[in-house]
N, C-alpha and C positions, 0 to 999 in steps of 0.2 A: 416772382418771389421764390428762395430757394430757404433751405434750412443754413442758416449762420453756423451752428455749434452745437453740439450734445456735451453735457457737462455730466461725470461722475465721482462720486466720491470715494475715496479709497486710500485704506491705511500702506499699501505697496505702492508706493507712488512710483519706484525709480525700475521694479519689477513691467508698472502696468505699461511704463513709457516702452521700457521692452520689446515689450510681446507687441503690440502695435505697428511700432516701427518694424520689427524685425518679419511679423508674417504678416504684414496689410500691406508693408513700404509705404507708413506714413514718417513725414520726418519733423523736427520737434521742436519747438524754439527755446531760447535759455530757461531755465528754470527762476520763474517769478518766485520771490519770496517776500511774505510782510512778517519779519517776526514781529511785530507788534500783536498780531490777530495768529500768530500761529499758523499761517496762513501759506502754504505752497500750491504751486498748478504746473504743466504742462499744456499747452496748445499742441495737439499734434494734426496737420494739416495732409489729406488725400488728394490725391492729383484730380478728383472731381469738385475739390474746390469747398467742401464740407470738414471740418475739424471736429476736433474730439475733445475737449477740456478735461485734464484729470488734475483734482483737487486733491490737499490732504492739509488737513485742521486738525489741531488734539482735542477740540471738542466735539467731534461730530463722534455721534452714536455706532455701534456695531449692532445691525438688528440683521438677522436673516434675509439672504436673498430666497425668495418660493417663487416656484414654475409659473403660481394662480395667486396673483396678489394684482391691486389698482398698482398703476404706474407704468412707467416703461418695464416691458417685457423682456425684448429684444432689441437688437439693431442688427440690419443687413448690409454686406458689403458685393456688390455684384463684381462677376469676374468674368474674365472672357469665354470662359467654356465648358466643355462639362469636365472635361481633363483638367483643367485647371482647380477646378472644385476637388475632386479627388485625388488631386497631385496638394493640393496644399491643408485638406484630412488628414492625408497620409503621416503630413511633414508634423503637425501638431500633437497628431496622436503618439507618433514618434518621440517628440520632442516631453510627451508626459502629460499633455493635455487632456482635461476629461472632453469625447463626443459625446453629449448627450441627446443628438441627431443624426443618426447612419445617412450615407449620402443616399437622396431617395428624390424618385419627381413626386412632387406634389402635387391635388388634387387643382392645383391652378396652373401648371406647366410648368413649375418653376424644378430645375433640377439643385436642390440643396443639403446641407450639413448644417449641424448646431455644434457648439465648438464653447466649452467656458472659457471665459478668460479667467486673470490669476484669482479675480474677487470675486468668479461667481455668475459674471452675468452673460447673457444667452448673446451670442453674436453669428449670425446664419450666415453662410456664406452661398451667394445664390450665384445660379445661370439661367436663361432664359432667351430660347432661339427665337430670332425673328424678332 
């Protein structure tokens, strides 16, 4: 069994397709539309076989993302190395992105960064030898 899809919601839809594609290298299929339901998505697909659903409805709510809330938190994208992790910090914090995780090894081995995307939410970009 593997995870199918993560689905999020978000008023940047054509911004979130972006940032995805341009620093994960996921790439994206045509833009679904129902205007019936107000209804748009992207599928964007990782070469591990995992996608990303971004939604945008004109009814869905605008409630704050918080660090400490029930729900999905995070999501992690593993990368080949630790220079890799640091080389593509560099490239976001550049690019005007907020870190709000210095690249750092964690208390489980993991060498990581936390990286907002455009809406806010936590995406860690990890490495992990051996």
């Amino acid at each position: 069994m593997r995870i199918h899809h993560i689905a999020i919601w978000t008023f940047r839809l054509e911004e979130m397709k972006e940032f995805y594609i341009r620093y994960f290298k996921g790439t994206s299929n045509e833009k679904y539309v129902n205007p019936q339901k107000g209804f748009e998505s992207y599928f964007i697909r990782f070469d591990c076989g995992a996608d990303l659903e971004l939604m945008s409805r004109t009814d869905v709510q605008n409630t704050p993302i918080g660090e400490n809330r029930l729900g999905l938190t995070h999501f992690a994208f593993a990368l080949d190395s630790k220079e890799e992790v640091l080389e593509l910090t560099e490239k976001l914090q550049s690019a005007g992105y907020t870190i709000s995780g210095e690249p750092r090894t964690s208390g489980d081995g993991y060498f990581e960064s936390v990286v907002l995307d455009p809406d806010g939410n936590r995406v860690e970009c990890v490495f992990k030898a051996g």
